[in-house]
N, C-alpha and C positions, 0 to 999 in steps of 0.2 A: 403366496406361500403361507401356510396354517401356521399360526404362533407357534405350537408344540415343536413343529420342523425346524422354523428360526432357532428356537431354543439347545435344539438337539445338532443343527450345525455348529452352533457357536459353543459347544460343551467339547463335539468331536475335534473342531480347530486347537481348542488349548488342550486338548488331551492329548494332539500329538505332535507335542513339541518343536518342531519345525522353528520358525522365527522365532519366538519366545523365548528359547532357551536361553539365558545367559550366556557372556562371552567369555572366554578363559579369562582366567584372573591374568592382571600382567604387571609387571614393574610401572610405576606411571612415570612418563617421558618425563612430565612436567605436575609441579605440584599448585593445584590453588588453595590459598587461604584469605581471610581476612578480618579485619578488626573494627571499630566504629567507625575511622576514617575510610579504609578504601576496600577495595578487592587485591587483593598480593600474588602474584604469579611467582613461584621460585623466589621467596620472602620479596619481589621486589614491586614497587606497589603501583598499581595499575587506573590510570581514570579510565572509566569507560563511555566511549561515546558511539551509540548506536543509531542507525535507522532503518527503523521497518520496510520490508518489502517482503511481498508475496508473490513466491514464484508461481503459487497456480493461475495468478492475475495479470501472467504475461506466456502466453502458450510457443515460447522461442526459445529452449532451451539454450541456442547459440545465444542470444541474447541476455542472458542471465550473469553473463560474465561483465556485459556493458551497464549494467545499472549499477551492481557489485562495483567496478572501476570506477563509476562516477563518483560514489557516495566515498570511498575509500580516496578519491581526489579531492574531495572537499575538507578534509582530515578526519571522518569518522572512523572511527578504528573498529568498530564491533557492526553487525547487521543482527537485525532481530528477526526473527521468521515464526510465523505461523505456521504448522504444518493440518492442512485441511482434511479431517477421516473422512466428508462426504466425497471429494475428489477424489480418493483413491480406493474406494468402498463402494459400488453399486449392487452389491447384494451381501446378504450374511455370507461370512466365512468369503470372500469375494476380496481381495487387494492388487491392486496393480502399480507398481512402482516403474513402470519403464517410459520411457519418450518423453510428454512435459508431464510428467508424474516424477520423474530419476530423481528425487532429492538426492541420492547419495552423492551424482555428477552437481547437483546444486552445490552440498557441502565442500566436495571436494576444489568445487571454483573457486569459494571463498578464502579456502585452506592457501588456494594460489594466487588468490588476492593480496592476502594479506588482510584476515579480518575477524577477529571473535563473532561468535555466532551467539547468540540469545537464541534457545528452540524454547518455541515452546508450541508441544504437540496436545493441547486441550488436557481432556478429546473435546469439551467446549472451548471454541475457540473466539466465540461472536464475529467482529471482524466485517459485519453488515455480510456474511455468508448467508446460503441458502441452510439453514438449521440451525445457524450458528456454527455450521462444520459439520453436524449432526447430521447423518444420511435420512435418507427418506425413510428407508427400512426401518430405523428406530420406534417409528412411531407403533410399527407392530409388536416390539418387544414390550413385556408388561415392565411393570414398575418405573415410578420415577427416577425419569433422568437427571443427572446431575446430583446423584442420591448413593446411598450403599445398597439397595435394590438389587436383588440378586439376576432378573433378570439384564438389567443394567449394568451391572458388574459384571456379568459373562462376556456383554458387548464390548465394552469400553476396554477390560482385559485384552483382549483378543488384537484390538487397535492399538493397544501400545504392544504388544507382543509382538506386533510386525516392525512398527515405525519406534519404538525406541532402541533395538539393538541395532539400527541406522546411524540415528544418534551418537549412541555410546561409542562406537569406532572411530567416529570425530570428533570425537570428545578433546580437548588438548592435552588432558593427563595419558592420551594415548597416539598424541603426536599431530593431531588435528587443533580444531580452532571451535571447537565448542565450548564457552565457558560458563554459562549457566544455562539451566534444565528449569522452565517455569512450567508449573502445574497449574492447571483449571486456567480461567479467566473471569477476573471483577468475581469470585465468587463469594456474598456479604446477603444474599438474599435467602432464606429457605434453605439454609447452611448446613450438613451434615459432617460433622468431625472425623468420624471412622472412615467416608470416604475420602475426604482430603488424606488421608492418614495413609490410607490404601495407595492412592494414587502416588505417593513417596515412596512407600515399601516395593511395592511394583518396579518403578522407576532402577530404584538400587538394585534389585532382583534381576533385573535386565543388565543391568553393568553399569550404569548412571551412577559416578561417581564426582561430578563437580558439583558447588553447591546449588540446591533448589531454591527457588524464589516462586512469586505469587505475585498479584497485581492486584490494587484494590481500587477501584471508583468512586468518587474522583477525592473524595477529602475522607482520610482515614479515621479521623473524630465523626462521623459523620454515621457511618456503616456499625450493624452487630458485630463485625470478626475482622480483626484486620489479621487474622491467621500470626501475628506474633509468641505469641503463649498457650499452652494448654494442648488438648488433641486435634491433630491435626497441624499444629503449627510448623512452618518453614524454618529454614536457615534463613536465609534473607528476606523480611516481608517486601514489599516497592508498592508506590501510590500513582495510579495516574493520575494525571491535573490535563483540564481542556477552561481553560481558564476565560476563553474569546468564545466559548459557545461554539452554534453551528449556523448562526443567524447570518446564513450571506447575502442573503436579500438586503441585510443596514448594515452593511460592513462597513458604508464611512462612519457612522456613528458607535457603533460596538466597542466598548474597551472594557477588560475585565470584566463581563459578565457573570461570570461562575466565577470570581473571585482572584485572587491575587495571583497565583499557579505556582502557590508556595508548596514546595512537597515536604510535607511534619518528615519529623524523626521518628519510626512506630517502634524501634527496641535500640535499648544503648551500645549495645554490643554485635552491631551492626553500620556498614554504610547507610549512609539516604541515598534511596534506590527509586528514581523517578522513572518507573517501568513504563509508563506508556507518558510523558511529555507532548500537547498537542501541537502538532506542524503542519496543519490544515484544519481541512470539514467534511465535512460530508455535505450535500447539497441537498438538506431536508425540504426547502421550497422554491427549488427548481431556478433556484438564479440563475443557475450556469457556474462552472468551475474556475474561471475566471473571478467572481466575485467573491468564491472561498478564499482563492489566494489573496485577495486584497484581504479581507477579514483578518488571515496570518500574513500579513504579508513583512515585509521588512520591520516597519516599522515596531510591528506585535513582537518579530521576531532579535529584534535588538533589544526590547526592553525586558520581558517576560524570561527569555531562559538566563538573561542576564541575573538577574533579579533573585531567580531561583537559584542559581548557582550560591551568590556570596550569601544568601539568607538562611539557608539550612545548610549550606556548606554540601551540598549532594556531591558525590565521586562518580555516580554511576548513571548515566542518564541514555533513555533509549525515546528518539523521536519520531513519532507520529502520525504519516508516513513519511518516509523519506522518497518514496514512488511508488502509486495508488494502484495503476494500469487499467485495467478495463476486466471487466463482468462478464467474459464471454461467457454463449452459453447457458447452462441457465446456473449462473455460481451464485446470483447476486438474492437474498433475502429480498420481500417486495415494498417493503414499510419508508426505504430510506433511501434506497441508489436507484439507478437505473445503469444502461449499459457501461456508462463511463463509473472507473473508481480514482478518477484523476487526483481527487484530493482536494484539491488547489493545493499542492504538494513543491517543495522547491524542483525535482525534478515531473519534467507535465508526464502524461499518459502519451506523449509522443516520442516520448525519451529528451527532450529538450532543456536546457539547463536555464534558470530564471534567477533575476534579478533576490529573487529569494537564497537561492543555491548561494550568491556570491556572498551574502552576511551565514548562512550555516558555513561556508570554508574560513570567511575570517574571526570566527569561533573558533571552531576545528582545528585551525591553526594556532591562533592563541593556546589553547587547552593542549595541545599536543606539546608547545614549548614549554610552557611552564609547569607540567604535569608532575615533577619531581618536588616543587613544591607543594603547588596546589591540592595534592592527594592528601594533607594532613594540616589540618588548619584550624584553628579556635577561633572563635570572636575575640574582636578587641575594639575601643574606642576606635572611631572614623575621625579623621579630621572635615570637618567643618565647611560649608558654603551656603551662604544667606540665600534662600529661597531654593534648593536643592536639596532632596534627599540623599542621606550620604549611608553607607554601611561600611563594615572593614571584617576582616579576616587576614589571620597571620599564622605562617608557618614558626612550630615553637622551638623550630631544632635550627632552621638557618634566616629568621628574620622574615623572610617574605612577606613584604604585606602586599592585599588584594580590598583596593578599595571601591566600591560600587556609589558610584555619583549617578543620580537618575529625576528625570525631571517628570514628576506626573500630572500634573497640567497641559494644556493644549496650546499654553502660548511660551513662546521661546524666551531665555531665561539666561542672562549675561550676569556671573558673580564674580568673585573669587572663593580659591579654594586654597584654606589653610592646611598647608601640611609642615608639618614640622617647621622651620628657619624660614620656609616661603611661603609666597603670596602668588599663588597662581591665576590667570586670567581663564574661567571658563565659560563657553557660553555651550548650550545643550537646548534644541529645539521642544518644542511640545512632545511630550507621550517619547521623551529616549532614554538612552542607559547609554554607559562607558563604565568600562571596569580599567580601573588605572591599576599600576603595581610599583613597588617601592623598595629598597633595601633588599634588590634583587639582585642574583649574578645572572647578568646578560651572557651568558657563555663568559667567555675571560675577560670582562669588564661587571662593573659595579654600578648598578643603576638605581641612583639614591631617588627618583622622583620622575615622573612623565606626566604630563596630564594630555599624551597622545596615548592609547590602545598598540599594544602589541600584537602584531601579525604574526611573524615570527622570527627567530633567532638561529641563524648555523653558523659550523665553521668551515669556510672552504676554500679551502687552497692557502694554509696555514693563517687564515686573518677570517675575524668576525664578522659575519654580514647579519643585519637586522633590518627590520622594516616595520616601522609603526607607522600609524595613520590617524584619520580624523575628517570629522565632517568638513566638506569644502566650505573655505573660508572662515573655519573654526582659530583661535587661538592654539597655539602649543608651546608645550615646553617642556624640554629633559634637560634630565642633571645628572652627570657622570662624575665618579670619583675618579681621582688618577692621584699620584703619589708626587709627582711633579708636572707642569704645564707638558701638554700634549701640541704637536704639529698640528694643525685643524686647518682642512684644505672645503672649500665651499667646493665644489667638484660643478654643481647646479643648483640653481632657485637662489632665494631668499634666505640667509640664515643669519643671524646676530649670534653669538659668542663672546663669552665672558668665561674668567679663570681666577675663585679667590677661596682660599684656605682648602685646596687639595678639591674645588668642586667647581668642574666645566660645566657652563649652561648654556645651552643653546635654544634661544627664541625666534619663531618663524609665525606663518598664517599656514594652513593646509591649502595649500595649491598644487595641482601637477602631482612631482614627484623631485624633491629634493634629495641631493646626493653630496652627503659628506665624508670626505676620509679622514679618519682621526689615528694619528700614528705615534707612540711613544708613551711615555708618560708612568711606564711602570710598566705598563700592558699590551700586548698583539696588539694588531693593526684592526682595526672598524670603518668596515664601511656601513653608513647611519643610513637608510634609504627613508625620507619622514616626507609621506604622502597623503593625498585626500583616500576615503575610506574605497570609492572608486580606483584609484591606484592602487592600493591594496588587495584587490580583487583580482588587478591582472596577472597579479604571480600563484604560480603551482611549487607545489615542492615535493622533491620524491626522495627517497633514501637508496644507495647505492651499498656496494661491498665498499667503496673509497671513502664513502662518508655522504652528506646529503647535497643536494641541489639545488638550485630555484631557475625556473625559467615564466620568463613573460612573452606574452605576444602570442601564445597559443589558445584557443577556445577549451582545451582540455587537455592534462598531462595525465597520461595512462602509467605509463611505468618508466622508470630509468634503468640502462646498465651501464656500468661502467667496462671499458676495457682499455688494455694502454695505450695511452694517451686517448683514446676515442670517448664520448657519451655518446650511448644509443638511445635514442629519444623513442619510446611509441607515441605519439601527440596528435590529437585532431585541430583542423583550422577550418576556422567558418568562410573565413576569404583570405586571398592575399596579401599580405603584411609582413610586417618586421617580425624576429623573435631574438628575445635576448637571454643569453643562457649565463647561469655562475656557477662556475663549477672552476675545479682544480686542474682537470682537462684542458687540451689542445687544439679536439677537433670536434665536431658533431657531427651526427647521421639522425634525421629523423624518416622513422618509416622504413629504418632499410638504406635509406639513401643521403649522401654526404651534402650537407647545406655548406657552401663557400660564407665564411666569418674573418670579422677585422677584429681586433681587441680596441677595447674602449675603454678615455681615459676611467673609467670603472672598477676595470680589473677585468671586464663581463666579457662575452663574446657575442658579437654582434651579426647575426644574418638576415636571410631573408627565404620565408616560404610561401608556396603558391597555395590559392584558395581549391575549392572542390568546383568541378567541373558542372556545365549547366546539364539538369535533367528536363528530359522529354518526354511528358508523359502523355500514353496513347488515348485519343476518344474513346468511348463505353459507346460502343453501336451495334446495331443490327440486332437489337434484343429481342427476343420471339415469348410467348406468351401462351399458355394455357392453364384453365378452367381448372382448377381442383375438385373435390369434395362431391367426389361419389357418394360419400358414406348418407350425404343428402337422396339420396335416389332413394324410392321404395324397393326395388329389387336389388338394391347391391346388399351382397351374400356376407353378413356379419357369424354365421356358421364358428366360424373359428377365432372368433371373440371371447372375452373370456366372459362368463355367466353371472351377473350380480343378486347373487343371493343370497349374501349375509344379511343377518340379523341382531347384528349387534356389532362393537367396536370398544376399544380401548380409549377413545376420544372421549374429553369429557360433554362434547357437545353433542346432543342426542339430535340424533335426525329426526326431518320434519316429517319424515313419511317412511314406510318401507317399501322395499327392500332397501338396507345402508348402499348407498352409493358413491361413499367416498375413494378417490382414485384410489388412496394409498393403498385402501384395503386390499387391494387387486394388484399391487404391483405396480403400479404407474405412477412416477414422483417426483418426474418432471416434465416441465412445456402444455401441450397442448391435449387434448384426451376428449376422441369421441363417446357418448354415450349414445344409442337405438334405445327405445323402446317400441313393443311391437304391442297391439293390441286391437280387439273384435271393434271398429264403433258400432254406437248404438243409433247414430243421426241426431239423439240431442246434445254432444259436444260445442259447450258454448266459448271456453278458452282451456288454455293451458296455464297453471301457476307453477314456477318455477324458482329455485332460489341455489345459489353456488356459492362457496366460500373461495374465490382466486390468491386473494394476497390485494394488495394495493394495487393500481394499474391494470388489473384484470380484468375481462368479458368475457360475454359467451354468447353463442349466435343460436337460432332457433330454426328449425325446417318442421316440417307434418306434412308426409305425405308429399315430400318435395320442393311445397310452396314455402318460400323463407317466409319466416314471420317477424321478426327481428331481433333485438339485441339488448344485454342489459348490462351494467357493470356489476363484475361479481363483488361478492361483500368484505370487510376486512374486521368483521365484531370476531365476538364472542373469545376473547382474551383480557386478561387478568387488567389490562390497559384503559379497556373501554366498556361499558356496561354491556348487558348483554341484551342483543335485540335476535328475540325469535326470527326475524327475518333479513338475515344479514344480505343478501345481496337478490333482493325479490324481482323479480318478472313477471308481469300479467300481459299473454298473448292472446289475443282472438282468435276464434276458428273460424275463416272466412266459411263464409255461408254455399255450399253446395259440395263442400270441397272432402267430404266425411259421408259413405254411402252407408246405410244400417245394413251392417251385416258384413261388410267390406273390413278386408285388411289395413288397417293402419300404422305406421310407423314414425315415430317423434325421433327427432334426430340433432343432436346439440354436439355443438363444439364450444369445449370450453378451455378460457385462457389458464391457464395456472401458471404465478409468478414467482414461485419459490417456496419455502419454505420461511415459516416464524422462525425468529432466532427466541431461546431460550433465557436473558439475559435475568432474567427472576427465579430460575429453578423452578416455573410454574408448569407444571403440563395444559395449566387453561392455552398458554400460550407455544408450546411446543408442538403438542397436539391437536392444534386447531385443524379440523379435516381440510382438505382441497376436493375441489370440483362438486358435485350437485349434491347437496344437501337435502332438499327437497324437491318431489312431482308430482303432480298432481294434476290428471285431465277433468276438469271441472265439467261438470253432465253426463259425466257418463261413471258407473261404477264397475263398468269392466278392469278386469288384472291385467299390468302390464310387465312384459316381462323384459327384462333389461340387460342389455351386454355391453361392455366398456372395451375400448382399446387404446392405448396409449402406446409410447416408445415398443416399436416391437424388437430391437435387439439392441443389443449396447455395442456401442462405435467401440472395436479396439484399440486405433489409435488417437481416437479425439476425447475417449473416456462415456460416463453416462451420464455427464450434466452439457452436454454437447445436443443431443436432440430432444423432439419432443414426439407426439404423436400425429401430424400431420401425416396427407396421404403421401404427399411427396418426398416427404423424411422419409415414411418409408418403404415409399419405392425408389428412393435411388435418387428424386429429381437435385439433389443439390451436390451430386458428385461431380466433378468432371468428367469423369468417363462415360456419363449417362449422355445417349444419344437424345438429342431433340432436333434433328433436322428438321423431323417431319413436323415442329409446333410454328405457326405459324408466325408473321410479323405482330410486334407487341404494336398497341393500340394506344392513344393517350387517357383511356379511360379503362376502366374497372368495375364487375356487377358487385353487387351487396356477395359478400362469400367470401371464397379464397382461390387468387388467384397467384397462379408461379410465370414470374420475368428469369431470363437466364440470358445471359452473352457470355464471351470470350474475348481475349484479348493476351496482347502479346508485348511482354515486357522485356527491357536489357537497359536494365541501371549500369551507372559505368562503376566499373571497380575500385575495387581501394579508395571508396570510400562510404560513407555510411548516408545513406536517403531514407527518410521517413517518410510513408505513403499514406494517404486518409481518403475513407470514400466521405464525399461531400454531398450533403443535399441542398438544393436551395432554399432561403426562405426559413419560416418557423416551422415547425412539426404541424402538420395538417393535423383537425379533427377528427375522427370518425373512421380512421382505419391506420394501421401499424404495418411497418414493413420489416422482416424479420431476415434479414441479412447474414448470406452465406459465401465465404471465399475460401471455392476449393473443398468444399464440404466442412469447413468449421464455420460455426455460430459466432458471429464477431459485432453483431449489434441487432438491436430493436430501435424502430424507431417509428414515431409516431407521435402526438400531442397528448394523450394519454400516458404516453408512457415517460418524458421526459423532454428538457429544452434541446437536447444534445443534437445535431447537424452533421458533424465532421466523427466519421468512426475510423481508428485505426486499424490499415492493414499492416502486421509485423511480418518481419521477414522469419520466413517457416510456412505459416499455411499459405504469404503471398510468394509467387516463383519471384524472387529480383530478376533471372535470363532466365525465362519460359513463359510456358503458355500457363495464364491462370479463367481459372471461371466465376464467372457470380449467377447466384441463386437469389432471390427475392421473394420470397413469400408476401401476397399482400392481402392480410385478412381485413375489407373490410363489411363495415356497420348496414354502409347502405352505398348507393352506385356512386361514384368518385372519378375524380382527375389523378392522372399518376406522372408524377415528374422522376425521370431516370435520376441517379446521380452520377457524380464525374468525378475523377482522380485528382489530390492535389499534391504540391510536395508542401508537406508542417516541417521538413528541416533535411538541409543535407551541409554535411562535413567531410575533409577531407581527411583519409584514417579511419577510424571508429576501430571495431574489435576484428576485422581480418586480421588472419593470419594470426592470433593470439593463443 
C-alpha cells in the first residue's frame, strides 16, 4: 500500500468519528486522588500491588480469568496490562478487538476478580514485542515514531481512538477497576515534550479521567526526563528497577547487579510509584527459564522488594511479570526471547504456581494487613543489631512502626535486635530481609514487638486470628499488650510465656506451626498461629459478605462465599489431603460439593478433599509428510505475486542493490516471505551474492533454477546498538557449473526467515526501521536485469489475528488447518531434505472434567542444529523450535486452540539448512488440579 493511501486511510479513520469519540460525561462512581504518601480511593488510602500480565501472550480467553485468580490469590490487588497496537492492527485504519483480542471481556474479568487495572496502552509498549507493539505498517508511515510527527500522530491518534474509550468504561470513576492510565513506555531517550503532552490530552479527550503516570528506566537520576516537571509532564511519574540484571546463565552468583532496586522519590507531591519492579528475566543467553527464576528467585525476591518497600517508603508497586506466557506466533521481537515468555515468573508459562508465588503471597498478605498504616509513613531511627542492617519507617498518626532488618552478606548472621525495653534474639541467613512491625493494632489487640513477619491478621467468628512466621529454625519472639494477665493456652508446639507490667511475651523456635489461644485480658480472644515461613505459605485468605477467611490445605483459593451457615469454597488441590478452614460458618462446600468437617481444638474446621484424577494422554502417531516449496521450481506461476519495484524507502538503511526488496515495503511483516527473481543467463554466471536483514535467529535458504544452493543466517546490524556493517547478514552461493544455459530462463528463489520486528526502546528509527528480508542481490557474471516478485502472508487469519502466520506455502494453502485433507500425503519418514517440509497427525483427546490439566508438546533431547520446526495446533502458531532459535523443548498447548474432548491436529513445518533426522514429539501433562476455573 503507497504511503499517500496509509496517510489518507488513517486521516479518513479519525475523521469519522466512530471509536474516538469521547464517552458522555458521567457522575464518577468513585473518586481517585492522592498525595505524597499513597493513591486515595474515595479519600480512603490505597497500597497498590500489581502484576503484569499480557493477555495477548496467552491466546485463552477462558483462561484469563485463571491467571487473574491466581495473582489476586497471592494478595496482589491491581494487574498491570499492556495493551499491544500491533495485535490488534494488521493494517491501517485495520482493528479487531474480538476473540483473544476482547480486552473489554479481559477488563471486565478483572472487574469480577476483584482487581485494579494499571493500562497502559503505549502505543510503544516495548514488552520484548514484535515493534515494541508497533505494527509492521508503521514503518511505511513517514516520520519519527515515537515523536509529534504528523505522520505518526495520525497513526498513534487513531490507536487510542479505538483502545482508549475501552479503557475509559472501566475506569473505576465509572464503576470499573481501572485506576491508572500510563502513557508511552521508558520514554528518556530522543524525548519530544509536545508529544508526551499529546498523548495526555488525547487520553482526557477520550474520557481518561484517573490519574496518568509514566515509567522510567531503570534509575531516574540516571535519564534526560523523568517526565515530572515542565511539558509533557504526568501526574504520577513511577521508576522501573531490574536491579538482578538478566544474567541467567550466573544466577548463583548475580546479586544486585544494576544496583540496589531502590525506587527514588522523582516529585514531592506524589507517591513512589515503582511502575515496573523486576520479578524475573528474560533469557537473553539462552539458559533456559528455569535459571531466570533462580536469578529472581526467593531469595532475590525476599530481600530486594523488601528493601525497596521500607527505603523509599513506595505505596504503589507493580511487578514484573507476574505471568510471562508464550510468543505465539510471530508476537515475539527477535533480539531477546524466543517462543517461550515464561519469565522465570513466580507463576511458569504452564500456569503453575512456584516456590516464588509462595514469598509474592506472603508479601501480599503482609501489605494487604497492614495497608491502613503502611500507606503513610516517615523515616525514623531503626533500632539497632550488631552485624545487620536495619531501617525503620513509622506511621505518624497511629504509631506503627515498620522496621527492615536485612543481612547482605552471604554468610548467616546470629545477633540481637534492640528494640525499645528488649533484646531480641535474631539470626537471618545470607542475602535476607524481614520487615518486623511494632506499636501495631493487630486487629483488637496491641502488638508492642515481633521479630516474626506478619502473614496476616482477621477477625473471625468474633475472635482474632493471626499468623506470623519465620525461617525454619529461626528464633521468635512477640509481645502483646493486654491491661491485665491474659488465659494463654499452648493449643500446639513449643511456646515459653511470660506476663510483666501490662506486656505478654511469648518465645518459641519457628517450627511446623504453633497454635496459641489467648483469651481476656482487656481484649477479644486470639488465636496466634506462629509458624515457619513454609507454614505460612499454606494458608489462602479471601474476603466474604460475613467478613474474611483463611483456609489451608488447598493448592489454590479462588474465591469465597458466604451463605448461612454454609462457606462456598471455589479451591483447587494438587492431590488428596487435609483442608482446614476459619471461618464463622458451620459448614463447607468446596466446588459445588459438601466436604464432611470435625471442629478443632482451634476453633477451625477440619476435612478432607480428594486430589485430581489421573490423565491419559494419547501417542502422536501415524504422521504423514509432504514436500513443500514449489515456489523452488522454475515453472511455478509467481504471476500473481506482488511486483518489487520500488526504488526507494523510508528505512534509514539504504539497499545494497536495486530494486528495494525490503518485505515490509510490500506488505509482508511477518514470518516467512518468498522472493523469485527471473532473469536471461548469460552462461558466465559464476555465483550469487546475497545479504537479508531477519532479526536475530533468522535464515534464509537459496534455490536457482531448482538446485538448492544453501543457506545463511540472516543479519541483525545496522541499528543505533551496533555499528553499521554494509553487509549485515551476507551469502556467497556458487552457480554449479552446467546448471545456467546462455540464453535460457532462469529463476533465483529464496526463502527467508523473518523474526519480528526491532522494538524501538531509543525513539531511534536506525532501530525501528531496520528493513526485513533481502537487502541485497546480486548474480555475479552476469549483468542481465532481474526482475523480482515477493510473496508473503497472503491473508490475515480472522480468528488467530495477523501475527499468527507467515508466508509459507502451506500457510497458505490451508496445510496447518484441521480441516485440510492430507489422506492422500504419505507416511512421515525419520528423515528430511534440505527445504521445507510439512509433518501433520491427529489425535484424540478427553481430559477428565472439573478439573484443570496443563498439556505441553515435548521434544526430545536439545534443539538440533541446522533446521527449525514451526509448530501448529489447530491452525495456531504455538512454537518454534530449533537450536538456532532457542534452548526451549517443552511448548505449551492451552486450552482454546487445544480441544480438552475432541479431535485436535498438529502441523510441523520443518525448514531445514541441509538433509536431517526428524524426531516427532509427544504429549506430556506440566500440571493437573482438581478445580481450576470451570464453571466460574
Amino acid at each position: 500500500m503507497k504511503v499517500g493511501r496509509i496517510l489518507l486511510v488513517l486521516a479518513l479513520a479519525l475523521a469519522g468519528g466512530g471509536p474516538a469519540g469521547a464517552p458522555a460525561a458521567a457522575e464518577p462512581v468513585h473518586r481517585v486522588s492522592y498525595d505524597k504518601h499513597s493513591l486515595m480511593v474515595d479519600g480512603q488510602r490505597v497500597l497498590v500491588q500489581a502484576a503484569e500480565f499480557h493477555y495477548f501472550r496467552l491466546p485463552s480467553p477462558e483462561l484469563w480469568r485463571d491467571i487473574l485468580e491466581k495473582e489476586k490469590a497471592a494478595g496482589f490487588n491491581a494487574v498491570s496490562v499492556y495493551f499491544d497496537w500491533a495485535f490488534h492492527s494488521p493494517a491501517p485504519g485495520v482493528y479487531d478487538f474480538s476473540g483473544v483480542r476482547d480486552v473489554d471481556r479481559l477488563l471486565r474479568t478483572a472487574e469480577q476478580v476483584g482487581l485494579y487495572v494499571i493500562a497502559r496502552p503505549g502505543p510503544y509498549i516495548n514488552a520484548e514485542t514484535s515493534g515494541g507493539g508497533f505494527p509492521g505498517w508503521l514503518k511505511l508511515v513517514p516520520g519519527r515514531a515515537r515523536s509529534s510527527a504528523p505522520g505518526y500522530t495520525a497513526a498513534y491518534r487513531d490507536w487510542l481512538g479505538h483502545i482508549n474509550p475501552i479503557i475509559a468504561r472501566h475506569q473505576i470513576t465509572r464503576g470499573g477497576s481501572v485506576l491508572l492510565y500510563n502513557v508511552e513506555n521508558e520514554y528518556a531517550v530522543n524525548t519530544d515534550a509536545a508529544y508526551m503532552q499529546d498523548l495526555q490530552d488525547t487520553a482526557r479527550g477520550h474520557g481518561i479521567d484517573v490519574p496518568i503516570t509514566t515509567n522510567l528506566c531503570c534509575d531516574a537520576a540516571s535519564w534526560t526526563s523523568t517526565w515530572a516537571s515542565g511539558p509533557g509532564a504526568v501526574q504520577i511519574p513511577g521508576v522501573d528497577d531490574y536491579p538482578q540484571s538478566f544474567d541467567c546463565g550466573n544466577a548463583a552468583t548475580v546479586w544486585g547487579a544494576w544496583g540496589a532496586g531502590i525506587t527514588e522519590r522523582v516529585r514531592d507531591d506524589v507517591p513512589v510509584f515503582a511502575a515496573e519492579y523486576q520479578a524475573g528475566a528474560i533469557d537473553v543467553n539462552n539458559a533456559g527459564y528455569e535459571a531466570c527464576r533462580e536469578l529472581t528467585g526467593v531469595a532475590y525476591t525476599r530481600y530486594f522488594p523488601k528493601s525497596n518497600l521500607i527505603t523509599s517508603g513506595a505505596t504503589a508497586f507493580s511487578h514484573y511479570m507476574g505471568f510471562g506466557g508464550t510468543n505465539w506466533g510471530w508476537l515475539a521481537q527477535p533480539n531477546d526471547v524466543y517462543t517461550s515468555y515464561d519469565y522465570g515468573a513466580a507463576i511458569t508459562e504452564t500456569r503453575q504456581l512456584t516456590a516464588k508465588y509462595d514469598e509474592y503471597k506472603r508479601q501480599g498478605y503482609f501489605l494487604h494487613a497492614v495497608a491502613g498504616s503502611l500507606t503513610r509513613t516517615d523515616p525514623v531511627a531503626a533500632p539497632a543489631a550488631a552485624g545487620l542492617e536495619t531501617l525503620a519507617r513509622a506511621n505518624p498518626d497511629d504509631g506503627a512502626q515498620f522496621v527492615l532488618v536485612r543481612n547482605p552478606g552471604t554468610a548467616a548472621v546470629s545477633s540481637t535486635l534492640d528494640w525499645g525495653p528488649y533484646a531480641f534474639p535474631v539470626t537471618l541467613a545470607g542475602h535476607d530481609a524481614k520487615v518486623l512491625v511494632g506499636g501495631y493494632a493487630l486487629g483488637g489487640q496491641r502488638l508492642v514487638a515481633s521479630t516474626s513477619e506478619i502473614l496476616t491478621h482477621e477477625t473471625i467468628g468474633g475472635r482474632d486470628v493471626a499468623v506470623l512466621h519465620g525461617n525454619q529454625d529461626a528464633p521468635g519472639a512477640t509481645v502483646l499488650r493486654y491491661s491485665s494477665r491474659p488465659r494463654v493456652t499452648v493449643l500446639e508446639g513449643q511456646v515459653t510465656t511470660t506476663f510483666d507490667a501490662g506486656h505478654l511475651r511469648l518465645d518459641y523456635t519457628h517450627t511446623g506451626l504453633a497454635r496459641v489461644l489467648i483469651d481476656g485480658g482487656g481484649r477479644r480472644p486470639l488465636l496466634l498461629l506462629l509458624g515457619t515461613s513454609e507454614a505460612a505459605a499454606s494458608f489462602w485468605r479471601a474476603d466474604t459478605a460475613a467478613g474474611p477467611v483463611l483456609v489451608r490445605g488447598t493448592a489454590l483459593l479462588r474465591s469465597a462465599t458466604a451463605r448461612p451457615g454454609t462457606l462456598a469454597l471455589r479451591a483447587d488441590t494438587a492431590a488428596a489431603g487435609p483442608v482446614e478452614v476459619f471461618t464463622g460458618g458451620r459448614a463447607v462446600t468446596v466446588n459445588g460439593e459438601r466436604v464432611p468437617t470435625r471442629r478443632t481444638p482451634s476453633g477451625s474446621l477440619l476435612g478432607r478433599l480428594p486430589g485430581p484424577r489421573p490423565v491419559a494422554l494419547p501417542a502422536l502417531t501415524g504422521w504423514r509428510q509432504h514436500a513443500e516449496a514449489p515456489e523452488a521450481a522454475p515453472g511455478f506461476d509467481d504471476s500473481r505475486w506482488a511486483l518489487a519495484d520500488k526504488t526507494s524507502s523510508l528505512s534509514p538503511f539504504a539497499p545494497l542493490t536495486q530494486p528495494v526488496l525490503f518485505s515490509d515495503e510490500y506488505g509482508f511483516h511477518t514470518g516467512s516471505v518468498w522472493y523469485r527473481g527471473r532473469f536471461t543467463a548469460t552462461g558466465g554466471e559464476t555465483s550469487v551474492s546475497l545479504n537479508a536483514i531477519t532479526g536475530k535467529r533468522g535464515n534464509y535458504l537459496v534455490w536457482l533454477n531448482g538446485r538448492y544452493l544453501g543457506s545463511a543466517a540472516g543479519g541483525v546490524q545496522a541499528d543505533s546498538d551496533a555499528p553499521a556493517n554494509p553487509s549485515p547478514g551476507a551469502g556467497e552461493f556458487a552457480v554449479p557449473a552446467g546448471l545456467l544455459k546462455p540464453g535460457g530462463p532462469a529463476v533465483l528463489s529464496v526463502l527467508v526467515q523473518n523474526m519480528g520486528h526491532n522494538d524501538d526502546w531509543t525513539a531511534d528509527d536506525n532501530r525501528f526501521r531496520q528493513p526485513r528480508g533481502l537487502v541485497g542481490a546480486r548474480v555475479n557474471g552476469s549483468a542481465a536485469p532481474v526482475t523480482w516478485r515477493i510473496q508473503g502472508t497472503a491473508a490475515i487469519d480472522p480468528v488467530r489475528g495477523g501475527l499468527n502466520n507467515g508466508g509459507l506455502y502451506g500457510e497458505r494453502a490451508g496445510w496447518t488447518s484441521p480441516g485440510y485433507a492430507d489422506r492422500n500425503w504419505p507416511s512421515a519418514g525419520t528423515t528430511v531434505p534440505a527445504g521445507v517440509t510439512w509433518l501433520r497427525t491427529a489425535f484424540q483427546l478427553d481430559l477428565p472434567s472439573g478439573q484443570d490439566t496443563s498439556v505441553v508438546l515435548r521434544f526430545a533431547g536439545p534443539p538440533p542444529a541446522g533446521y527449525r520446526a514451526v509448530v501448529y495446533l489447530n491452525g495456531w502458531q504455538l512454537g518454534q523450535y530449533g537450536a538456532e532459535i532457542g534452548p526451549q523443548t517443552d511448548f505449551v498447548l492451552p486450552a482454546g486452540p487445544l480441544r480438552q474432548n475432541g479431535r485436535n491436529t498438529l502441523a510441523i513445518a520443518v525448514i531445514a539448512t541441509s538433509p536431517s533426522s526428524v524426531t516427532t514429539p509427544t504429549q506430556a501433562v506440566a500440571g493437573r488440579q482438581r478445580g481450576g476455573v470451570q464453571g466460574s
